[in-house]
KOLBAMAR-435394 format. One record per residue (C-alpha): x, y, z. Coordinates in steps of 0.5 Angstrom, whole numbers, plus 2048, in hexadecimal, padded with zeros to 3 digits. Example, Ala and Ser with C-alpha at 12.3 -4.5 7.8 and 13.67 -1.06 7.14 Angstrom:
2
<atom px="819" py="7F7" pz="810"/>
<atom px="81B" py="7FE" pz="80E"/>
This chain:
387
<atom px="7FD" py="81A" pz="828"/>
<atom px="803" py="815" pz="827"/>
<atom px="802" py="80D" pz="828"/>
<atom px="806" py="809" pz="82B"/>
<atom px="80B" py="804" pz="829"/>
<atom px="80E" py="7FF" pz="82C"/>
<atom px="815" py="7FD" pz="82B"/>
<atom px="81B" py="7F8" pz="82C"/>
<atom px="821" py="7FA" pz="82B"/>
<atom px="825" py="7F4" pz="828"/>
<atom px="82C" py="7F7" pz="82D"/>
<atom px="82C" py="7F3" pz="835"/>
<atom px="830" py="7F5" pz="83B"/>
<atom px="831" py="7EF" pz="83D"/>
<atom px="831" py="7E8" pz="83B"/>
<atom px="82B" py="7E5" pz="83C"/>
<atom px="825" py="7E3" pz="839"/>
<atom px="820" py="7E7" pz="83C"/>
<atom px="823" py="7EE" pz="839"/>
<atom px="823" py="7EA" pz="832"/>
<atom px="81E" py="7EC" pz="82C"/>
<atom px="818" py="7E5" pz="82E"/>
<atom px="81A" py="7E8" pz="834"/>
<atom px="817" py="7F0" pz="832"/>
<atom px="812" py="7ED" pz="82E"/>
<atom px="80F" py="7E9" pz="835"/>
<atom px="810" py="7F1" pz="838"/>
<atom px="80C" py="7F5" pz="831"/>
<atom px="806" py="7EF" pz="832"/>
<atom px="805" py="7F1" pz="839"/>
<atom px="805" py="7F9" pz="837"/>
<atom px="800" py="7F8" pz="830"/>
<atom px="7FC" py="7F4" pz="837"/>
<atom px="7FB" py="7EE" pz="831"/>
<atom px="7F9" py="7E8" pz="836"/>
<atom px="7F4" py="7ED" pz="839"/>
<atom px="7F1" py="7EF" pz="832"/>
<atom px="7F0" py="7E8" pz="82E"/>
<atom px="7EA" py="7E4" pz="833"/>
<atom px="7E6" py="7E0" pz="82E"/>
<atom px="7EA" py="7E2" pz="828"/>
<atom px="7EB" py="7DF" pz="822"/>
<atom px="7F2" py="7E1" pz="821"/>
<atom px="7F7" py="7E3" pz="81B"/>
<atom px="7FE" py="7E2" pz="81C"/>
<atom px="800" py="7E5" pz="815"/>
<atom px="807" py="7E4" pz="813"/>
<atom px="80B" py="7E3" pz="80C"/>
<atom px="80D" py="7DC" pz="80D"/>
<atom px="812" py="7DD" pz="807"/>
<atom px="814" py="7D8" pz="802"/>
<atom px="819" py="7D3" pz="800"/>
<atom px="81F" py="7D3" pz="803"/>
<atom px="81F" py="7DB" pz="806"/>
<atom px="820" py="7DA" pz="80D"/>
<atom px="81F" py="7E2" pz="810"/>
<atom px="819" py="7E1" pz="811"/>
<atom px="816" py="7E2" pz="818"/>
<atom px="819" py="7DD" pz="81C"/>
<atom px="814" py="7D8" pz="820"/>
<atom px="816" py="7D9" pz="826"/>
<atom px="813" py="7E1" pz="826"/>
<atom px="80C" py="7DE" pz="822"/>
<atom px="80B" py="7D9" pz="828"/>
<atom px="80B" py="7DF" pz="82D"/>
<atom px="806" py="7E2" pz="82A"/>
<atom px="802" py="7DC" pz="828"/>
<atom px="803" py="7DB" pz="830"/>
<atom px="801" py="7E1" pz="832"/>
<atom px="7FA" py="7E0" pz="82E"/>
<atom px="7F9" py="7D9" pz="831"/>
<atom px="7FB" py="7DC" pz="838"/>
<atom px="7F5" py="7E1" pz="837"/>
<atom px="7F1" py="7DE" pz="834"/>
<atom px="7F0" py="7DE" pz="82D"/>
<atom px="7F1" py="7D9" pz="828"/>
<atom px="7F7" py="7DB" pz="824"/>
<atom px="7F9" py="7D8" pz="81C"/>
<atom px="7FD" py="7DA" pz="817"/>
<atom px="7FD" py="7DB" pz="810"/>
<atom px="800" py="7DE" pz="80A"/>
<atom px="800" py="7DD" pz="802"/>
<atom px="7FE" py="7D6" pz="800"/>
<atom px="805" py="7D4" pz="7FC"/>
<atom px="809" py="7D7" pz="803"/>
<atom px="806" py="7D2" pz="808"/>
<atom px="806" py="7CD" pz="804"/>
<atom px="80D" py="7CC" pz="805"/>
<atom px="80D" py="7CF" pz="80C"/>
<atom px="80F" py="7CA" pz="810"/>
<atom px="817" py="7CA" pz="80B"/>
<atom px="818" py="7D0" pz="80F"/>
<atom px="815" py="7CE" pz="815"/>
<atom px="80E" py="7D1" pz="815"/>
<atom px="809" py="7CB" pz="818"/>
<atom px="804" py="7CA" pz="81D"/>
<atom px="809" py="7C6" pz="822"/>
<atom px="80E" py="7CC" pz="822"/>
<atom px="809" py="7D2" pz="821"/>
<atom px="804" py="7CE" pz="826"/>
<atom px="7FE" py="7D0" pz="822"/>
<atom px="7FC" py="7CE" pz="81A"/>
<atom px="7FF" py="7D2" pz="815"/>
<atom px="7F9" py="7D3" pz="80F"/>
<atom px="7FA" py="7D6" pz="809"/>
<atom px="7F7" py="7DC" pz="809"/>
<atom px="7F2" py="7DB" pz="804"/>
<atom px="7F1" py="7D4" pz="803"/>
<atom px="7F6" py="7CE" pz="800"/>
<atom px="7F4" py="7D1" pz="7F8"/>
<atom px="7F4" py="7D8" pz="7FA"/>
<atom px="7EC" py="7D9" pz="7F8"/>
<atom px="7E9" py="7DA" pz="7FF"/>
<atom px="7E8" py="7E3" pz="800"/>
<atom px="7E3" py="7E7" pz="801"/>
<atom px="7E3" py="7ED" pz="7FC"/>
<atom px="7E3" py="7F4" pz="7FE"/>
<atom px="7E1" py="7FA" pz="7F8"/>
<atom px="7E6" py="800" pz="7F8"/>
<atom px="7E9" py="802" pz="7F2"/>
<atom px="7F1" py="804" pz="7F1"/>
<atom px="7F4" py="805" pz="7EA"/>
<atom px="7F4" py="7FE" pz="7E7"/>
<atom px="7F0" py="7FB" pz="7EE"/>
<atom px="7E9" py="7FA" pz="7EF"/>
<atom px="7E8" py="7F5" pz="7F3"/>
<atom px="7EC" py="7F3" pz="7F9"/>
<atom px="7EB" py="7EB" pz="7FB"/>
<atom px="7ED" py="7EB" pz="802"/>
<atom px="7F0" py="7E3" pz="805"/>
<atom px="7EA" py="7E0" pz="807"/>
<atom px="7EE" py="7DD" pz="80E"/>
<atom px="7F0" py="7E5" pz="80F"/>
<atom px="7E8" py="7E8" pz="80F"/>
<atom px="7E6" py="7E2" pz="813"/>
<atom px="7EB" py="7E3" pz="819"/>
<atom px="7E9" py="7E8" pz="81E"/>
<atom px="7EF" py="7EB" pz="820"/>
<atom px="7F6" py="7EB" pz="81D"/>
<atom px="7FD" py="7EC" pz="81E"/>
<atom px="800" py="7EE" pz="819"/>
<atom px="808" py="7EC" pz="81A"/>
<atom px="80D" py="7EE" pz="815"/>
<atom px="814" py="7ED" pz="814"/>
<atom px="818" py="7F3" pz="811"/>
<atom px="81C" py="7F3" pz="80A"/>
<atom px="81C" py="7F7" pz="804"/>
<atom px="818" py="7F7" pz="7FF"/>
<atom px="819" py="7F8" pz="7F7"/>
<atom px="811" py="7FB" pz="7F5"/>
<atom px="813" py="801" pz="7FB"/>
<atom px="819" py="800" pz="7FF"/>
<atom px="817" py="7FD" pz="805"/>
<atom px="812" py="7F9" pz="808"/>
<atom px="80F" py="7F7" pz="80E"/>
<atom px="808" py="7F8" pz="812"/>
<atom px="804" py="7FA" pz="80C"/>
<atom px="807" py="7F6" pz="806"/>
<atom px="806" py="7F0" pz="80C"/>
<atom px="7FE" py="7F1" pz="80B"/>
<atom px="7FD" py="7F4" pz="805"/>
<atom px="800" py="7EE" pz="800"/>
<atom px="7FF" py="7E9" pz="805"/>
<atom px="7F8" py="7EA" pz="807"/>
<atom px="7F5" py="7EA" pz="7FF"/>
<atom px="7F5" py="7E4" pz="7F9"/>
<atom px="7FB" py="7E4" pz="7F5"/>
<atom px="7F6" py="7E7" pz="7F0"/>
<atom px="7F6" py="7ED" pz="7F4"/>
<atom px="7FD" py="7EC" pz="7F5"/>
<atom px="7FF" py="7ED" pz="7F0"/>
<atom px="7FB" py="7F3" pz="7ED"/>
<atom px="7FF" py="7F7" pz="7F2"/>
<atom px="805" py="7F6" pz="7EF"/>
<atom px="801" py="7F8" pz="7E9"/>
<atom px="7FF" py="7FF" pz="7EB"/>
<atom px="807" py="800" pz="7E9"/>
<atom px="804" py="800" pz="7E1"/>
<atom px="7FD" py="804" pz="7E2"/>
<atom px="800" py="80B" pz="7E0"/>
<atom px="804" py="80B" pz="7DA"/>
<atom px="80B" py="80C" pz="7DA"/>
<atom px="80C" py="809" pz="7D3"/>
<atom px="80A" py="80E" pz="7CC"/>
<atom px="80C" py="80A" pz="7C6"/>
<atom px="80A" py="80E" pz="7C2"/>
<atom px="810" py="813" pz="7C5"/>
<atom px="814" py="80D" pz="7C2"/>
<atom px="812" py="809" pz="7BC"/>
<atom px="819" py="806" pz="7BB"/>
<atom px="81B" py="7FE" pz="7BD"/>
<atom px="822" py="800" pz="7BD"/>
<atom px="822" py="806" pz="7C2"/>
<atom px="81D" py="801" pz="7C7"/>
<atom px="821" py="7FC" pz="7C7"/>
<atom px="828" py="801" pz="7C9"/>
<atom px="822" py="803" pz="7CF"/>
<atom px="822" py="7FC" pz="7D0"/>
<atom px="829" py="7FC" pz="7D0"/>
<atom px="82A" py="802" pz="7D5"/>
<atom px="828" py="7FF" pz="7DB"/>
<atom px="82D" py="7FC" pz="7DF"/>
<atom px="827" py="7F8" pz="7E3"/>
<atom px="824" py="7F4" pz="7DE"/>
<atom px="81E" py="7F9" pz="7E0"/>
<atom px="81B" py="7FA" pz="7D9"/>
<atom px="81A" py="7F5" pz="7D3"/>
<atom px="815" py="7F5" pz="7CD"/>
<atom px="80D" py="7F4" pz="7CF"/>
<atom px="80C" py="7EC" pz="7CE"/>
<atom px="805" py="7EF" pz="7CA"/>
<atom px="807" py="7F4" pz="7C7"/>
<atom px="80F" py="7F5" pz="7C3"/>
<atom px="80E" py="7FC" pz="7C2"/>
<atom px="80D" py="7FE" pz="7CB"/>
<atom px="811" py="7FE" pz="7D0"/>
<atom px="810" py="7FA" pz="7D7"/>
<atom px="814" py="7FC" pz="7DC"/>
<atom px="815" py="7F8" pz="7E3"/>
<atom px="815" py="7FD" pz="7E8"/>
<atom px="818" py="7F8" pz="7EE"/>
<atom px="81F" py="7F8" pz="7EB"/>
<atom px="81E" py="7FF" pz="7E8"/>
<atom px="822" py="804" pz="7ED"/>
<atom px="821" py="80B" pz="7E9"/>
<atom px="828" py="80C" pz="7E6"/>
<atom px="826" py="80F" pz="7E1"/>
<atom px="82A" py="80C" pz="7DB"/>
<atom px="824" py="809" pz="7D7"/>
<atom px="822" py="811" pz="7D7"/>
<atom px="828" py="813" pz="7D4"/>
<atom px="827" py="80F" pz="7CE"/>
<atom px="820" py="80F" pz="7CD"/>
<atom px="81D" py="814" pz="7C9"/>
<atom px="81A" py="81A" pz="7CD"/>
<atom px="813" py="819" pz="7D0"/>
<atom px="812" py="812" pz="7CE"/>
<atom px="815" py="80F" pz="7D5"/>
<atom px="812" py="811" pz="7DC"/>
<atom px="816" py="80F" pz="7E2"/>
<atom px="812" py="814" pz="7E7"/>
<atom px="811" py="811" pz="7EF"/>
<atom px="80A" py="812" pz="7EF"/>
<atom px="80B" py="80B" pz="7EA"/>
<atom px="80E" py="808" pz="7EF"/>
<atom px="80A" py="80A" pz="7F5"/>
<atom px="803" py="807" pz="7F3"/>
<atom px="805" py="800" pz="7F6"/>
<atom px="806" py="803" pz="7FC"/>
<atom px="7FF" py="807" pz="7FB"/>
<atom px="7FB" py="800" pz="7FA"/>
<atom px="7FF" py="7FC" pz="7FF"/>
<atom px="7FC" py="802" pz="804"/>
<atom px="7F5" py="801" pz="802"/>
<atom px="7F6" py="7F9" pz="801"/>
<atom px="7F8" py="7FA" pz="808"/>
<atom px="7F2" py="7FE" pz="80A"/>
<atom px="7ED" py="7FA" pz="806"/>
<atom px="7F0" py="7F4" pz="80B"/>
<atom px="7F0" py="7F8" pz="811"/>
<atom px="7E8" py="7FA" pz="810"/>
<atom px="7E6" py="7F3" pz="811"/>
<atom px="7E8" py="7F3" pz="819"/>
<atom px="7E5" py="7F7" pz="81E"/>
<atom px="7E9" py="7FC" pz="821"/>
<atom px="7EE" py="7FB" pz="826"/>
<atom px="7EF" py="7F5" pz="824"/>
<atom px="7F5" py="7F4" pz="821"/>
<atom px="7FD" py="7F5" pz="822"/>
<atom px="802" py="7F6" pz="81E"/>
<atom px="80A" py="7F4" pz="820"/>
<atom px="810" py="7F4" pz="81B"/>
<atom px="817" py="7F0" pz="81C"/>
<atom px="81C" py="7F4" pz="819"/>
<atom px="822" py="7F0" pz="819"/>
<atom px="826" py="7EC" pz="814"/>
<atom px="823" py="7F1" pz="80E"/>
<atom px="825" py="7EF" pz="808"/>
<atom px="824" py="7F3" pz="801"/>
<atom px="81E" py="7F0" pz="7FE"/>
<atom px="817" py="7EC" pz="801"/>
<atom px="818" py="7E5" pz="803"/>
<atom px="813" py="7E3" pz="7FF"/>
<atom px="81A" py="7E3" pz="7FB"/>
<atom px="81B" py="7DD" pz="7FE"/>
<atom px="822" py="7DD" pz="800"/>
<atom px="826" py="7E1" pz="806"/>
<atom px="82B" py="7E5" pz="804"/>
<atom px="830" py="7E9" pz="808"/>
<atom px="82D" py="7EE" pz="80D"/>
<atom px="82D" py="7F6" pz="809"/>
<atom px="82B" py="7FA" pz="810"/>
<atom px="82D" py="7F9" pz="817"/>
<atom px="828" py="7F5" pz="81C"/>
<atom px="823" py="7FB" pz="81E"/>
<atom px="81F" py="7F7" pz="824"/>
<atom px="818" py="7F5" pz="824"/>
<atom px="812" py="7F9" pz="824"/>
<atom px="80B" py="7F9" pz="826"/>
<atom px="804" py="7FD" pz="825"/>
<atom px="7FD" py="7FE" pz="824"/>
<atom px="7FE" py="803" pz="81E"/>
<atom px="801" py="800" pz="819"/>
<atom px="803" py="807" pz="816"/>
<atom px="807" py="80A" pz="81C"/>
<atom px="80B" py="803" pz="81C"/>
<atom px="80C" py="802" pz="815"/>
<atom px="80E" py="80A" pz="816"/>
<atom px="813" py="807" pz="81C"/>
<atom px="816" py="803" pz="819"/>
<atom px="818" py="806" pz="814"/>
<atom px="81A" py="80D" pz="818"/>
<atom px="81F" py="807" pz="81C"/>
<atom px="822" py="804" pz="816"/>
<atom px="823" py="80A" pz="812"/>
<atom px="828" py="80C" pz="818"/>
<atom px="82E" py="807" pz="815"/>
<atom px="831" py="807" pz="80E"/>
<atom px="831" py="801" pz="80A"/>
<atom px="836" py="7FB" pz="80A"/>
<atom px="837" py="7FD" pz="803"/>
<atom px="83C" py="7F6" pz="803"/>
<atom px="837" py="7F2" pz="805"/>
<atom px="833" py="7F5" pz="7FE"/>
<atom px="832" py="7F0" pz="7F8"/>
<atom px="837" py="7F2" pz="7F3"/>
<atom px="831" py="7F1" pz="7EE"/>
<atom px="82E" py="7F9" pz="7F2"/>
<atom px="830" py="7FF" pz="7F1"/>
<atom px="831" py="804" pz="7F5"/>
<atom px="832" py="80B" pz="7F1"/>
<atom px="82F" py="810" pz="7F6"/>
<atom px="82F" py="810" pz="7FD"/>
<atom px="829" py="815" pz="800"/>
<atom px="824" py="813" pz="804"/>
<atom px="822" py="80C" pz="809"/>
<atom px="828" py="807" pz="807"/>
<atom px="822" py="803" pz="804"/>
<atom px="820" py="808" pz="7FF"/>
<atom px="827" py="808" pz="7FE"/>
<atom px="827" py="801" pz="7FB"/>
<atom px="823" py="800" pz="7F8"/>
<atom px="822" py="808" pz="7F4"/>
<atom px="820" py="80E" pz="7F7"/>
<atom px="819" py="80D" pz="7F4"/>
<atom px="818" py="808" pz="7F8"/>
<atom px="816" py="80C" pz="7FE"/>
<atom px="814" py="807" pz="805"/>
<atom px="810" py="80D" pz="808"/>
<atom px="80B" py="80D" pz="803"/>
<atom px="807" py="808" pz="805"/>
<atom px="806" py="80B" pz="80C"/>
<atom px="804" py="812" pz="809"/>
<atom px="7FF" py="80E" pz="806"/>
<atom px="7FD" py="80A" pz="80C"/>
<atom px="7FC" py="80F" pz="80F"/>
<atom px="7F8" py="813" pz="80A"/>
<atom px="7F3" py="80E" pz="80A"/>
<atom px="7F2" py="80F" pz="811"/>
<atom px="7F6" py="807" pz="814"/>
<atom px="7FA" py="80C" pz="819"/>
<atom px="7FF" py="811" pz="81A"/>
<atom px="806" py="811" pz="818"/>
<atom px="808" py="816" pz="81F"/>
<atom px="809" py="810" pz="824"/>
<atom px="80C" py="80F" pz="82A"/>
<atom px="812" py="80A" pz="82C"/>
<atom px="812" py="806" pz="831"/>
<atom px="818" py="802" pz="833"/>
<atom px="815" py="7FC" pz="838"/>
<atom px="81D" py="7FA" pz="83A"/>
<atom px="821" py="800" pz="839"/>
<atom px="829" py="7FD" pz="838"/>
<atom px="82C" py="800" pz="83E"/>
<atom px="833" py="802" pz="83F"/>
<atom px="837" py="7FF" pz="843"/>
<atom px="83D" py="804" pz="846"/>
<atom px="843" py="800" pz="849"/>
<atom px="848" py="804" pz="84D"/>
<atom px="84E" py="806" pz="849"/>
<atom px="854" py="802" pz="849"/>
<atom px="85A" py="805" pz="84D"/>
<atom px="862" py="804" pz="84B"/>
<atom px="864" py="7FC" pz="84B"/>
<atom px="86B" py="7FC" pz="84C"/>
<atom px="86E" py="7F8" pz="846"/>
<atom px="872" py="7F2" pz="848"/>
């Protein structure tokens, strides 16, 4: 059976506030019936506050809506994100005055507050959930959209799965990109045809192992499969295969899961702003030029149908490839435009796949426009005698 999201589109008729997206958003609240559902709650309000001078972050006028409709509720909303993230919040307009509730770092100002969860992934044991995150008793969980380099895209998913763990959790999902072998030194004992490997990559994306001068590292970030180092690397000691670069989406669906087990059922809802999408994560901490037209705002109890969402909606367009970086490189233009930047590897869709694998939803859904654009016929215009 299909969920339901809810949607925005980012287009108006006329001009006037009430067909704007804060607008929309007032609309997607009623219908996910959030003031109805967060009596007594301790509410999570979680968002990426971004850092340094990144300014595509979700604007405050969208949070305290939300923040408003849980007051209005009854609930006792805060919001929180990593510690070094809200630490410089208020510089991008993140306070408590603006927001009309705290912001908290989600797992305490030294990052040491999580409570542990047992599930082995590749290099993952545990995972440490932020201790704020597993207190609330409700979440909303509001992500803004954008590309991202580890997997193409992120969004609704990527929001909790990196955002509710420590930085040690962190930073072993990234890591997940180095469990399977992809380096045989063995297949190439000579120092000299490593560094013409190295030398290959146009994208900084492979360099010598900091421990050991005889193994490659690669950085799968800038790595978009082009396929150059494999051309001088000999047979067999260099793999670059999707299912490396799949891993990180595999282990942010289970983070999300592990996250997501710690409420109570139906009580949580997700929404993504989908506007002003840029290359990578705002945790970049600049803005750049938008590489996707504004796509709405969307909302939903299940995170998969959303995620799948939209992406659906923003597959629909191509890139504005002028607005890409010139540092990236576009070589092959098949697949969703984000894939498309950042390599066809990078699938988006994967993290939903595996979301929906482990039981978070469903990837059928039905779209529901709370404010259709409506069209507006004029009668034509008749002959007009030129002066």
């Amino acid at each position: 059976m299909p969920s339901t999201v809810y949607f925005g589109s980012p287009r108006q008729a006329r001009l006037e506030a009430k067909e704007t997206l804060p607008a929309k958003l007032d609309l997607i609240l009623d219908q996910l019936h959030l003031r109805d559902r967060v009596k007594g709650e301790t509410v999570l309000l979680k968002i990426h506050t971004g850092n340094n001078i990144g300014y595509s972050t979700i604007n405050p006028v969208f949070l305290r809506k939300v923040v408003q409709a849980i007051k209005d509720g009854g609930g006792k909303p805060f919001v929180a994100d990593v510690w070094w993230d809200v630490a410089g919040a208020e510089t991008r307009g993140y306070t408590a005055e603006t927001l009309g509730c705290p912001i908290i770092p989600s797992a305490g100002v030294e990052d040491r507050y999580f409570y542990a969860h047992e599930r082995p992934y590749k290099n993952i044991k545990t995972w440490k959930v932020a201790g704020y995150a597993e207190d609330a008793t409700f979440m909303v969980n509001f992500a803004h959209a954008k590309g991202h380099p580890s997997c193409g895209y992120g969004g609704a998913f990527k929001n909790i799965a990196l955002g509710c763990m420590v930085g040690e959790t962190r930073s072993a999902i990234h890591d997940t990109h180095h469990y399977d072998r992809y380096w045989f030194p063995e297949l190439c004992p000579d120092a000299e045809t490593r560094q013409r490997i190295i030398d290959s990559c146009p994208h900084g994306a492979l360099v010598q192992d900091k421990h050991n001068p005889e193994e490659i590292h690669m950085h799968f970030e800038p790595c978009n499969a082009c396929g150059r180092c494999l051309k001088v690397a000999p047979p067999g000691s260099l793999k670059i295969e999707a299912p490396f670069f799949w891993t990180f989406q595999e282990a942010c669906a289970i983070s999300t899961a592990v996250t997501m087990s710690t409420f109570a059922p139906g009580k949580a809802v997700h929404m993504v702003l989908a506007t002003h999408m840029t290359p990578v994560c705002d945790c970049f901490g600049f803005t750049s030029m938008p590489i996707l037209p504004d796509a709405g705002i969307f909302g939903s109890d299940d995170i998969v149908a959303l995620d799948t969402a939209v992406l659906d909606a923003t597959s629909k367009t191509p890139l504005i490839e002028e607005n890409v970086p010139t540092s990236m490189e576009i070589w092959k233009r098949e697949g969703h435009p984000f894939q498309v930047l950042h390599g066809p590897f990078k699938d988006p869709y994967k993290v939903v796949e595996y979301g929906e694998a482990l039981g978070l939803g469903t990837r059928e859904y039905q779209l529901v426009d709370v404010l259709p654009v409506e069209k507006i016929s004029r009668p034509t215009l008749g002959y007009i005698k030129a002066n």
